[in-house]
N, C-alpha and C positions, 0 to 999 in steps of 0.2 A: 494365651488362653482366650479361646473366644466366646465372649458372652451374647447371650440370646436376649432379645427385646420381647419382653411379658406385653398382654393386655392393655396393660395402662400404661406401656410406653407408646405400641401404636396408636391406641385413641391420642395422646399428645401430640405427634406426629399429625396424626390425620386434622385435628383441629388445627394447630398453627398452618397448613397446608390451607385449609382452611379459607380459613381469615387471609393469608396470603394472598389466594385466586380471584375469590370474591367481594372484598375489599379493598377497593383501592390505598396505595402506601399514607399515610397519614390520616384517611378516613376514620379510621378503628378511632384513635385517639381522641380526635376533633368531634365524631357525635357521642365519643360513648363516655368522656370523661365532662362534667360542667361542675356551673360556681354558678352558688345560690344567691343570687342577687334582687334586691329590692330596688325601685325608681321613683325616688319622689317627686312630685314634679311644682312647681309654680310659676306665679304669675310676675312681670315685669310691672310696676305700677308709677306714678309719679302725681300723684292729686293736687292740686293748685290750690286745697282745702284742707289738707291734710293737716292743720295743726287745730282742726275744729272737733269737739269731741274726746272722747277718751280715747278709743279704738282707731289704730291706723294713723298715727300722727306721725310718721317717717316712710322715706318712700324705698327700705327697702322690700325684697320681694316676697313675697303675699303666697299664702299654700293656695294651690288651684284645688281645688272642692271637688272632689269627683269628676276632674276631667274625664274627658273620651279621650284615650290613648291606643295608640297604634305600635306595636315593636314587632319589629320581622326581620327574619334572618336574611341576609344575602345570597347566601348562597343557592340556597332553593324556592326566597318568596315565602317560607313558611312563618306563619302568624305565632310566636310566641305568647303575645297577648295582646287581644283587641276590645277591649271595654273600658268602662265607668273605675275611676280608682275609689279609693277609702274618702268617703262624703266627709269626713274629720279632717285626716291625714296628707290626702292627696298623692297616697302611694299607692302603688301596687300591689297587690301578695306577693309571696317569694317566687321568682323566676329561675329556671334552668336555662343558664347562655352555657352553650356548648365551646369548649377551651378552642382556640385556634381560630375561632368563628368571629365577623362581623357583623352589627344589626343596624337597620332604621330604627329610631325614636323620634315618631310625630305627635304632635297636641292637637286637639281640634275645638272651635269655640264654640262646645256644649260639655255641660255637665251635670249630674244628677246629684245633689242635696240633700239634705234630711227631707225623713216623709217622701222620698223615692220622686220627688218635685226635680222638673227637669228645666235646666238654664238653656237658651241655645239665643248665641249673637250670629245672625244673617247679615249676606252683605247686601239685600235692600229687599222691599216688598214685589217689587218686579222680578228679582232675582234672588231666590231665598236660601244660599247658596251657604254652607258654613263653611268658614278660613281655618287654614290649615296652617301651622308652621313646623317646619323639620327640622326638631333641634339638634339631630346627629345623626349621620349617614352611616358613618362608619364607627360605630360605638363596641369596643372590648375591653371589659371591663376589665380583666387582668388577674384576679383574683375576688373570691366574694366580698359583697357589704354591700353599703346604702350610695346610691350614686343620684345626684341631683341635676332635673335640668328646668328651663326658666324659658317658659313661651315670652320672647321680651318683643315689644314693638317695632316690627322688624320695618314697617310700613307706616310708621306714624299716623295711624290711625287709632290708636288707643283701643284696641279691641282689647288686648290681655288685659285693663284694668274697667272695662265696661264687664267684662264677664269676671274678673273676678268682685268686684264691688257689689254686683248683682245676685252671684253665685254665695256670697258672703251675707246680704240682707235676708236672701230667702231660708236658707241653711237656721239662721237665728231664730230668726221671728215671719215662720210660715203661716201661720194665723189661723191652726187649724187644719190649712188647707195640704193637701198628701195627691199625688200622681197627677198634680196640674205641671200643664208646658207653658213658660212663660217665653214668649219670643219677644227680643229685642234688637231692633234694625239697624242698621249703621247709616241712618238716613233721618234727617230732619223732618218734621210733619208735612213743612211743603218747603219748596224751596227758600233757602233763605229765610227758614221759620225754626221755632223751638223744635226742643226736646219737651214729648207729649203722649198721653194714652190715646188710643185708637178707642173712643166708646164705642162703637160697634163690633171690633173684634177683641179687643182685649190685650194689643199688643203695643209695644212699647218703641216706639223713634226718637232716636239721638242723635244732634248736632253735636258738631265738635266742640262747642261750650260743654255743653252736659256730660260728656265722655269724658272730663277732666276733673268734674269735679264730683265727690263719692254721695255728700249730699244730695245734690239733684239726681244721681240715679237712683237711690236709695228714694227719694222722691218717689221718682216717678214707677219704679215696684212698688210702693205702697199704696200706687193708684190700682196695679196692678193685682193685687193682694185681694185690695178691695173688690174690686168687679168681680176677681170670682168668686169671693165670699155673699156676693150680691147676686152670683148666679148669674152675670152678665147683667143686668139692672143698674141702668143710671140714675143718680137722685133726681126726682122733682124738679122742674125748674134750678136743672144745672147750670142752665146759662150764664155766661158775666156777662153784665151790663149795667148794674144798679148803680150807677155812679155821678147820680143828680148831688149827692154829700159826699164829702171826701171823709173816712177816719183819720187821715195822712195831709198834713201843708204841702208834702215832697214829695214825689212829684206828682203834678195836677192832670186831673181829669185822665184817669190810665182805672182801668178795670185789672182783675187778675193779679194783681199786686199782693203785699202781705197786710199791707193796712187799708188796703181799699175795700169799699163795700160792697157787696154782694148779694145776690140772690140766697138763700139759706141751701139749698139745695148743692150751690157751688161752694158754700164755705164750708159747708160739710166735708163734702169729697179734698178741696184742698189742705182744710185745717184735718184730716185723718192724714192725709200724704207727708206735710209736715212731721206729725207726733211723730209717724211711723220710722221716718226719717232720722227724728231726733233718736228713739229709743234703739235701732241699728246703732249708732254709731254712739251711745254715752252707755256708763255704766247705771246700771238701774240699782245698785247697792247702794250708792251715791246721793246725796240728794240736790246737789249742782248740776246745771245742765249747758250745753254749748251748742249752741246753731248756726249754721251759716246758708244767710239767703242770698240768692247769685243780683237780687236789686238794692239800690238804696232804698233804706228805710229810716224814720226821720226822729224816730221814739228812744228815748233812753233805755237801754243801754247798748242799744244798736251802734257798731264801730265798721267803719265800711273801709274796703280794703280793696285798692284798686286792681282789678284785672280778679281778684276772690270774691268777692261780695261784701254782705255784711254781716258781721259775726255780733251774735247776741249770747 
């Protein structure tokens, strides 16, 4: 007996035919089936200060804050996602990776905060250039869920914990301040000099001391903080130099110190950088507090701690 093929068997016919011609063999499957995948991402950290404070006293690794992330398919260069993750979290929204497929996953050293406050570490004021690191070339995740990767210092330059320590003080304690860019250099004020505010532009330079340690960067944002909440306005007679009396035995005749005296204009701005400094990194429910200065200081109950500072 021979049976006849109805309607709806040749539309099935003509579809699989279909998808057969015009689809390449495995194609079908690879773009049209995926897994919902999330990417959290962090930071590689290791502070030489780290046991100062409440917050961050280990140096495992640290949620990147809104990094700028980058994730793109292989196969055809397309951008799955390229933005700012969760300013909390450090993750992404749910992602569609297509079955069969591989992806890039890069970090880049800027990120956006609470208050929509934007981090970005350059690699110098000549060259303002932001680093990149490519945590996985060839990334399939295999089936859905949370997958994690760790901008770690791939270059020993401490960028991953310059931008997260700075990504982490502003996110806190923004002071106020909503859609400012704070730029911080991977470059020394001058050569062979500190880690320092820019008073005229409002940007922030790091020696390799200050990149290691979460205090002084925390510092020196809180200089930062300030100036724009100053509107780019430097105090009065910011100068150091008053240093005909020492408040300090130890060491003599040195300006810019924590016990040295000052101009009031100066002890302003550094005694605000301090606080700022302090309140990042201790618990304000608390009523103990813990600081660490990268000089000796000669006052009770300052405890100096070679190659850390001294913790008060």
């Amino acid at each position: 007996m021979r049976k006849q093929i109805g309607y709806r068997g040749l539309f099935v016919i003509f579809s699989i035919l279909m998808v057969e011609f015009l689809i390449p063999a495995g194609r079908a499957e690879a773009q049209g089936l995926g897994y919902n995948v999330v990417l959290c991402l962090r930071y590689e950290v290791d502070y030489q200060d780290a046991d100062g404070g409440d917050w961050w006293n280990t140096s495992d690794d640290k949620t990147a804050r809104g990094i700028r992330a980058l994730v793109q398919r292989n196969s055809d260069s397309a951008d799955v996602f390229y933005g700012y993750t969760n300013a909390s979290t450090g993750c992404t929204p749910t992602l569609t990776f297509n079955v069969g497929q591989t992806y890039l996953v890069r970090l880049y050293s800027e990120a956006t905060v609470a208050n929509s406050n934007l981090i970005r570490v350059l690699f110098s004021d000549i060259l303002p250039w932001r680093y990149f690191r490519t945590v996985a070339s060839s990334f399939n995740p295999g089936s859905p869920g949370t997958y994690y990767f760790t901008m770690d210092d791939w270059d020993t330059q401490n960028i991953p914990q310059t931008a997260a320590a700075a990504g982490y003080a502003v996110h806190n304690r923004y002071g106020g301040m909503s859609g400012e860019t704070y730029i911080l250099y991977n470059q020394a004020c001058s050569p062979g000099g500190p880690s320092c505010l820019n008073s005229d532009t409002g940007e922030l330079y790091f020696n390799d001391f200050g990149k290691r340690h979460k205090f002084i960067i925390a510092h020196e944002v809180g200089h930062a903080v300030g100036y724009k909440r100053d509107e780019g306005e430097s105090p009065d007679g910011s100068g150091y130099g008053a240093t005909s009396t020492q408040c300090s035995e130890w060491p003599p005749n040195i300006n810019h110190d924590f016990a040295s005296k000052e101009w009031q204009g100066a002890a302003v701005s550094e005694g605000f950088a301090h606080f700022y400094a302090a309140t990042v990194w201790n618990d304000p429910s608390e009523s103990d507090c813990s600081f660490y200065y990268y000089k000796p200081v000669d006052f009770f109950p300052a405890r100096w701690v070679a190659g850390y500072g001294s913790k008060l």
